[in-house]
C-alpha positions in Angstrom: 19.5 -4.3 -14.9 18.5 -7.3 -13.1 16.3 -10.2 -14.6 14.4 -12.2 -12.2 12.4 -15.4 -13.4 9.3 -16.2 -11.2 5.7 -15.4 -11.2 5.2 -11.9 -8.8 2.7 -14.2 -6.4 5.3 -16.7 -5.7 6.3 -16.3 -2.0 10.2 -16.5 -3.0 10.1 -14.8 -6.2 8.6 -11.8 -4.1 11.5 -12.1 -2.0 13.9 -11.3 -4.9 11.7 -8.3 -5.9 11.9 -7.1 -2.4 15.6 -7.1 -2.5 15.6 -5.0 -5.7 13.0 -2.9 -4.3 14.6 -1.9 -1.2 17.8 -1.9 -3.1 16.7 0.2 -5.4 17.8 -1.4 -8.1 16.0 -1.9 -11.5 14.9 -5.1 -12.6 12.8 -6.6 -15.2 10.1 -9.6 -14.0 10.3 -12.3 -17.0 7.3 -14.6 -16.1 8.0 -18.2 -15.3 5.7 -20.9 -14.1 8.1 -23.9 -13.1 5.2 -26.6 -13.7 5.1 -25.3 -17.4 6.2 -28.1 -19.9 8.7 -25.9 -21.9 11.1 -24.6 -19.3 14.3 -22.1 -20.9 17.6 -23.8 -20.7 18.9 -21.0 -18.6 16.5 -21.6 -15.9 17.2 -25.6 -15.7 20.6 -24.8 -15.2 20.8 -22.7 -12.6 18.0 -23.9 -11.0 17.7 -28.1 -11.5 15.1 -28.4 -9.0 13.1 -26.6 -11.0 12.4 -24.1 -8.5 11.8 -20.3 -8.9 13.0 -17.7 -9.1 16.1 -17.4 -10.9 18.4 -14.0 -11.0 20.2 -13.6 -14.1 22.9 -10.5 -13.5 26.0 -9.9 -15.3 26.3 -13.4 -17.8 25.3 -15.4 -14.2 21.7 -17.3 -13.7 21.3 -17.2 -10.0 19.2 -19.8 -7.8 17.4 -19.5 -4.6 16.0 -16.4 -3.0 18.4 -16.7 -0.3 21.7 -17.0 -2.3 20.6 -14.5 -4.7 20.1 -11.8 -1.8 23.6 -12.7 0.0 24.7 -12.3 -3.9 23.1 -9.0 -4.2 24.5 -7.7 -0.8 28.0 -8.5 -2.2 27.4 -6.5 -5.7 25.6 -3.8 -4.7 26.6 -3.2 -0.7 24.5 -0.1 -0.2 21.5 -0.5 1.3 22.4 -3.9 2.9 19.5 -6.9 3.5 21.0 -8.0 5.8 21.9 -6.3 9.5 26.0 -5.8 10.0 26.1 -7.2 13.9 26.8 -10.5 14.0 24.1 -11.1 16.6 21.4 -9.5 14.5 23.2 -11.0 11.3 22.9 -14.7 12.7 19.2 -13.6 14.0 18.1 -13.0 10.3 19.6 -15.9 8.8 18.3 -18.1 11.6 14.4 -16.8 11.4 14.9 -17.2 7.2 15.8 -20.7 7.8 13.0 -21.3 10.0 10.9 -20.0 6.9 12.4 -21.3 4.1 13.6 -24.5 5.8 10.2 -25.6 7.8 7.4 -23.0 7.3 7.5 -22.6 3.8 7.0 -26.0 2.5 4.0 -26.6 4.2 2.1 -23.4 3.4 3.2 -24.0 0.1 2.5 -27.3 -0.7 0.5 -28.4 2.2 -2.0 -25.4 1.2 -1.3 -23.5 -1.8 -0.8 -26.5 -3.9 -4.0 -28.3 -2.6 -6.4 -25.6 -3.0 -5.6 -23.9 -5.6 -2.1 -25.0 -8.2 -2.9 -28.3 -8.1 -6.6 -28.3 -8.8 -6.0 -25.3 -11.6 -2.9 -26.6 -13.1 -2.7 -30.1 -12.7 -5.9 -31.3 -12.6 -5.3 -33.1 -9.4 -8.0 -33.4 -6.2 -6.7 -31.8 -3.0 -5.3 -34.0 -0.4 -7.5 -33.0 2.9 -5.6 -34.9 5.2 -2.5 -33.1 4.1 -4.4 -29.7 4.6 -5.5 -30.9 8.2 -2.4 -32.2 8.7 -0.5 -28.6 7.4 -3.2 -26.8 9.8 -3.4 -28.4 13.0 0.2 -30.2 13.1 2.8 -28.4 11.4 2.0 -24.7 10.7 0.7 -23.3 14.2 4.3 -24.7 16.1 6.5 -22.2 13.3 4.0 -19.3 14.0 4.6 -19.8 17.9 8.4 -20.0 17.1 8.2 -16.8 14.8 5.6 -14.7 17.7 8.5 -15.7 20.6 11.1 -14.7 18.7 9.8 -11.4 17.7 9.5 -10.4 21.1 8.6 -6.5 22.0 10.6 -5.9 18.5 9.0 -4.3 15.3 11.7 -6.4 13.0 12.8 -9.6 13.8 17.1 -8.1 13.5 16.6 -5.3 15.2 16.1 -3.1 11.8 14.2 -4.0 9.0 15.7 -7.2 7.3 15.4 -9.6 4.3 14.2 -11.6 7.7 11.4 -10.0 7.5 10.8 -10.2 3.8 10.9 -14.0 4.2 8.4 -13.9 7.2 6.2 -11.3 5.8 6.2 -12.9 2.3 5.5 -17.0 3.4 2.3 -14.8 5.5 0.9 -13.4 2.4 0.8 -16.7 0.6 -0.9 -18.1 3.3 -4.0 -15.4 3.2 -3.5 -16.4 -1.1 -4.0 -19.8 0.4 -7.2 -18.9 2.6 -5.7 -18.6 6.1 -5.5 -15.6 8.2 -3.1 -15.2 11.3 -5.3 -15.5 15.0 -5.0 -12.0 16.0 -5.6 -13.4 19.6 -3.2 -16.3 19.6 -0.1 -14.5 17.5 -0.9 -10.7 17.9 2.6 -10.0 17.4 2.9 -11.3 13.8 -0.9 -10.1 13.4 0.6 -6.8 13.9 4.4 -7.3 12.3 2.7 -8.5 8.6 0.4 -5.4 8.5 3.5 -3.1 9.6 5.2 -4.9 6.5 3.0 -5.2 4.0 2.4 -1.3 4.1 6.1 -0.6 4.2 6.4 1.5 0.7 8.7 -0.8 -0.9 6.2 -3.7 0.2 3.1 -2.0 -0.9 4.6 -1.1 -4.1 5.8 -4.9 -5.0 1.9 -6.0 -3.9 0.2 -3.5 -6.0 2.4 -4.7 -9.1 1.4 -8.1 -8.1 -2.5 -7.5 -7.9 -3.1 -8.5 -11.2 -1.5 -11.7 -11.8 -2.8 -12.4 -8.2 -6.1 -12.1 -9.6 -5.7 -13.1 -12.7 -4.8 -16.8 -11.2 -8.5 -17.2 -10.1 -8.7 -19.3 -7.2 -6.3 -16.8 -4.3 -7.8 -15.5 -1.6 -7.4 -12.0 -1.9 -9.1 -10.5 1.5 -5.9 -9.0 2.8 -4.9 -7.5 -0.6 -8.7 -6.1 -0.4 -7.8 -5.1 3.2 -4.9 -3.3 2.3 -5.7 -1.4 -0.5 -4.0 -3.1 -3.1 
């Protein structure tokens, strides 16, 4: 059984329960908010950024949503997240980088954080010229990298990938955070995140997620209304 830390609306913590899912392996969902004052020890450990999630598997406590799925692969090698061609293998890892390395951050905290954490949670007053900034400067030129380098594809390695996870998880966040893809100016990731989110492993993680999504109070929820979930 694996225990993952996180909340189920946390773009990376989904990530991990994607990797279970389409691993099919069980795993119990111990909620964790990181800006909570009382933190277990187990979690600052393994994670002393204080980021979530955190995988704890066989006696080890298990950081990042990245290391934890090339972990996983290496336990449990059936059903592989990753793609076995070193092409499509370097592919994945390249467009999760490009996520978790650039994208992420500022759909995260240049939006998320403003609109809703921070406000709810911290009592603090959103920064607009970060959200202006996150909009009009930094999020649109990782949304042209992500629509060129899906190409005529349906998955960004060839076959579905924890790629795709990454790309189709950061995307739901930002509809949390208010902000829906321009079908006209990326109709390829217009079209990829609704192929993804109503993949069965997908739809099932969202529709265990609807409500703590809701319960939040402050998400934008029009895609999860969209979809069904």
């Amino acid at each position: 059984m694996l225990t993952i830390l996180g909340v189920p609306f946390s773009a990376h913590t989904r990530k991990v329960i994607m990797a279970a899912r389409e691993k099919q392996l069980p795993y119990e969902l111990r909620a964790l908010v990181p800006l909570q004052p009382e933190l277990p020890q187990t979690f600052v450990d393994a994670s002393p950024l204080r980021k979530i999630p955190v995988l704890i598997h066989a006696g080890l406590a298990i950081a990042d949503s990245t290391v934890i799925a090339l972990y996983l692969d290496r336990v449990f090698p059936e059903r592989p997240l990753y793609p076995p061609d070193p092409a499509a293998y370097a592919q994945a890892l390249f467009v999760e980088e490009l996520v978790d390395g650039a994208l992420a951050h500022h759909v995260l905290h240049g939006l998320l954080l403003q609109r809703v954490f921070g406000p709810k949670f911290l009592g603090s007053t959103p920064d607009e010229a970060l959200i202006t900034a996150s909009l009009e400067q930094h999020i649109p030129p990782r949304l042209a990298d992500l629509e060129a380098r899906l190409g005529q594809s349906e998955w960004f390695a060839g076959s579905f990938s924890y790629a795709d996870v990454t790309v189709a998880s950061i995307l739901m966040n930002m509809a949390y955070a208010g902000e829906s893809l321009d079908r006209s100016r990326f109709p390829k990731l217009h079209a990829f995140l609704r192929r993804a989110l109503t993949r069965d492993t997908f739809a099932a993680a969202l529709k265990a997620e609807a409500p703590a999504a809701r319960d939040v109070g402050g998400l934008d929820l029009r895609l999860l209304e969209e979809l069904g979930y």
